[in-house]
C-alpha positions in Angstrom: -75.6 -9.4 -51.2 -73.1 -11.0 -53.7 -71.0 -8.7 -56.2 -68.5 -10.6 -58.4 -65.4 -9.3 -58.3 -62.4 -9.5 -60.8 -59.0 -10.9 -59.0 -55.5 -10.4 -61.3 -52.8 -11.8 -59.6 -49.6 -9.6 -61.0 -45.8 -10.1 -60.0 -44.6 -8.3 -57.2 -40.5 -8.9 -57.8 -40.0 -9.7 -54.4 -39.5 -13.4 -54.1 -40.4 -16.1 -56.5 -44.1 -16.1 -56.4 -44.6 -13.2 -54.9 -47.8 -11.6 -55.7 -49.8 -8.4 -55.3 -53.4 -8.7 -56.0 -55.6 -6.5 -58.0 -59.3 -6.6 -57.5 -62.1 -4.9 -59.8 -65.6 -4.9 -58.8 -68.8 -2.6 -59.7 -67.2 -0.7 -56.7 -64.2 0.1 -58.2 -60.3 -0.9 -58.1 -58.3 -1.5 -54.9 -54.7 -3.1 -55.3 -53.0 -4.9 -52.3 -49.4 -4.8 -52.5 -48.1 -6.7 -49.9 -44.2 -6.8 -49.6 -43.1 -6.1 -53.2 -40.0 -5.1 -55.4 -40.4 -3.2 -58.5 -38.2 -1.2 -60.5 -38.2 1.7 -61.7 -40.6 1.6 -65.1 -41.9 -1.7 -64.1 -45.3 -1.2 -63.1 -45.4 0.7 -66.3 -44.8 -2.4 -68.2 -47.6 -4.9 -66.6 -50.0 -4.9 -69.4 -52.3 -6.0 -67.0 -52.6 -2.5 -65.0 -53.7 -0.8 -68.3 -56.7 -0.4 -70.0 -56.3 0.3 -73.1 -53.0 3.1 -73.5 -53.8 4.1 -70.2 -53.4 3.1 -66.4 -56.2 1.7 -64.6 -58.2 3.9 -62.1 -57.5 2.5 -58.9 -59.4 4.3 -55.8 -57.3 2.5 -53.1 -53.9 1.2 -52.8 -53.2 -0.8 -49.5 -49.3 -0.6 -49.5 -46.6 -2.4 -47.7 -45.0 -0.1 -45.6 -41.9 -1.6 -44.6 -39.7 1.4 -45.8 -42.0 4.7 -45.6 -39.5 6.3 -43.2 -37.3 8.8 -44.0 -34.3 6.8 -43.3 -35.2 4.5 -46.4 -35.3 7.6 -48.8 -32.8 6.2 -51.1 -32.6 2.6 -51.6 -30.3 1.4 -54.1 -31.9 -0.6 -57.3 -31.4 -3.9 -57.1 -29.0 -3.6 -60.2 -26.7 -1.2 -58.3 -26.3 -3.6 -55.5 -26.0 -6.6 -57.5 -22.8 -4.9 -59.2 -21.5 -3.7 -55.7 -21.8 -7.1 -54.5 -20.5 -8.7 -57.5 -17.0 -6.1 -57.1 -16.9 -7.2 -54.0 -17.0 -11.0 -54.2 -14.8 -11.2 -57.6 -11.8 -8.9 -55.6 -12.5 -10.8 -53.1 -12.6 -14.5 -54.5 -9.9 -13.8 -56.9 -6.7 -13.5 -54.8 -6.9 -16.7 -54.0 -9.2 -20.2 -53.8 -9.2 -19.9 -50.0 -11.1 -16.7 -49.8 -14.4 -17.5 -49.5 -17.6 -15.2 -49.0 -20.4 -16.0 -47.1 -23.6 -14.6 -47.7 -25.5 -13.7 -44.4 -29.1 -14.3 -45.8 -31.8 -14.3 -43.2 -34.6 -15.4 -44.8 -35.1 -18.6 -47.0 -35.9 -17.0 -50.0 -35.7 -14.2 -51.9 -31.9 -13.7 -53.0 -32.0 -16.1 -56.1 -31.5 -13.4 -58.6 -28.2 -12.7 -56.5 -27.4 -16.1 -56.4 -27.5 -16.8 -60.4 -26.4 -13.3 -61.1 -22.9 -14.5 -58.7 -23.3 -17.8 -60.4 -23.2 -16.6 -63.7 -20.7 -14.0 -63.7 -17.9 -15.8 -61.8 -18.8 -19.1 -62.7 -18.7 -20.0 -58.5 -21.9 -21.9 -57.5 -23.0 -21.3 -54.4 -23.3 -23.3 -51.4 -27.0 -23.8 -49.4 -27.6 -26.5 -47.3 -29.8 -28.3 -49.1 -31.2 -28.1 -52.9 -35.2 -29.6 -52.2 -36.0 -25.8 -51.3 -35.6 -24.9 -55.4 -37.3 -28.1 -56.4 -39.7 -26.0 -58.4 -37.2 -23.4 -59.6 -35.3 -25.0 -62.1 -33.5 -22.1 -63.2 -31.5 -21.7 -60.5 -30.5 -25.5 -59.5 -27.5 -24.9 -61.9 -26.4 -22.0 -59.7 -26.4 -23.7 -56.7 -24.6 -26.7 -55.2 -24.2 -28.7 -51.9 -20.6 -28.9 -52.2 -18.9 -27.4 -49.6 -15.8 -26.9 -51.7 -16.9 -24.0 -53.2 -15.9 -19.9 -52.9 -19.4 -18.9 -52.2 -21.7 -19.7 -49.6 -24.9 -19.0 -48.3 -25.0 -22.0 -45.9 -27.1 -21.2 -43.0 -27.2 -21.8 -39.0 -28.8 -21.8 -36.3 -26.7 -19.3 -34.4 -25.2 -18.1 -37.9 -23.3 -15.3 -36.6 -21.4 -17.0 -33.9 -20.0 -19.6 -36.4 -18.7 -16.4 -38.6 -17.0 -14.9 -35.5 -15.0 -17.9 -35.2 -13.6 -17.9 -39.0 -16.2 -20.6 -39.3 -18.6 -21.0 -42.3 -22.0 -21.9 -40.9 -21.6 -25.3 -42.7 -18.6 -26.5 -40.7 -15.8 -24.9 -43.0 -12.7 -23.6 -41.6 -10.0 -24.8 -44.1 -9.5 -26.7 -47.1 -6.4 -29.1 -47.2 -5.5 -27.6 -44.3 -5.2 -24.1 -45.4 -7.5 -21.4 -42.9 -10.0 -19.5 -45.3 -10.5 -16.2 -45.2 -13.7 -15.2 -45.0 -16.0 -11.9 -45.4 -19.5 -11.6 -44.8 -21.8 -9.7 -46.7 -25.9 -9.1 -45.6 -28.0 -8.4 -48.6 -30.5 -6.4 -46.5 -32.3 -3.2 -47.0 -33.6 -3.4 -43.5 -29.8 -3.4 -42.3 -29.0 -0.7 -45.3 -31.7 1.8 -44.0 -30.4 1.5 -40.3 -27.1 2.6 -40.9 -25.7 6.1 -41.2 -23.2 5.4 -44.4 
């Protein structure tokens, strides 16, 4: 038997290219989220879920279910913890040019919006090991360097952790013209978020 099927490919906010899919068939609608990140209001603005001035009739939704725990029943917007983080980091940065904050980010992608967002307000690139990763995101190239010499870094290691409990960026940094930096580490994770009490 053969059935063609309809296949929309809509944003899912959650990394750059991150997808969920929506099929549509003589059987009806299903949409497959995968991991995604919307906003509030944003699904109601993706043209392509409507028909017409209303929402599509989907019979199944097949949901990431990362956070369906009670423990996850708030999670901040990503524009309230984009302004915590970006209190913390300019306090932080501005006392003086050897305080530095490292950005514990476990995966590869996924926190560009914080990185030009950091970029953009304190005009402070930050650091990443290497540049090839954004080759095909312009956009942010201008927010990111690999210059070490720079208040903000999201340099990664191997053993990541251990390097920050020696006052040690994961690059190699422990001073600049032979003044210690201070460092503070901050994990953008909602993993992390969920699993603790405050």
């Amino acid at each position: 038997q053969k059935e063609d099927i309809e296949v929309t490919l809509l944003p899912a906010g959650h990394c750059p290219g991150s997808v969920m899919f929506l099929f549509e068939g003589a059987n009806g609608t299903v949409l497959y989220t995968g991991d995604f990140r919307l906003a509030k209001g944003e699904a109601a603005r993706m043209e392509l879920l409507h028909s017409g001035t209303r929402v599509k009739d989907i019979q199944s939704v097949y949901l990431d279910t990362t956070f369906c725990d009670p423990k996850f029943y708030h999670i901040p917007s990503r524009e309230e913890c984009l302004n915590g983080i970006l209190e913390l980091v300019r306090s932080w940065t501005s006392l003086t040019r050897y305080h530095v904050v490292w950005l514990n980010c476990k995966a590869a992608y996924g926190y560009e919006y914080l990185f030009i967002n950091l970029s953009e307000e304190l005009g402070i690139k930050v650091h990443v090991n290497k540049l090839d990763m954004f080759r095909n995101m312009p956009e942010i190239l201008y927010h990111v360097t690999t210059d070490r010499h720079t208040q903000i870094h999201a340099c990664r290691h191997p053993r990541d952790d251990d390097c920050f409990r020696g006052n040690r960026l994961p690059c190699g940094m422990t001073c600049q013209n032979g003044i210690p930096l201070r460092i503070i580490s901050i994990k953008p994770s909602t993993m992390w978020f969920g699993e603790r009490i405050k």
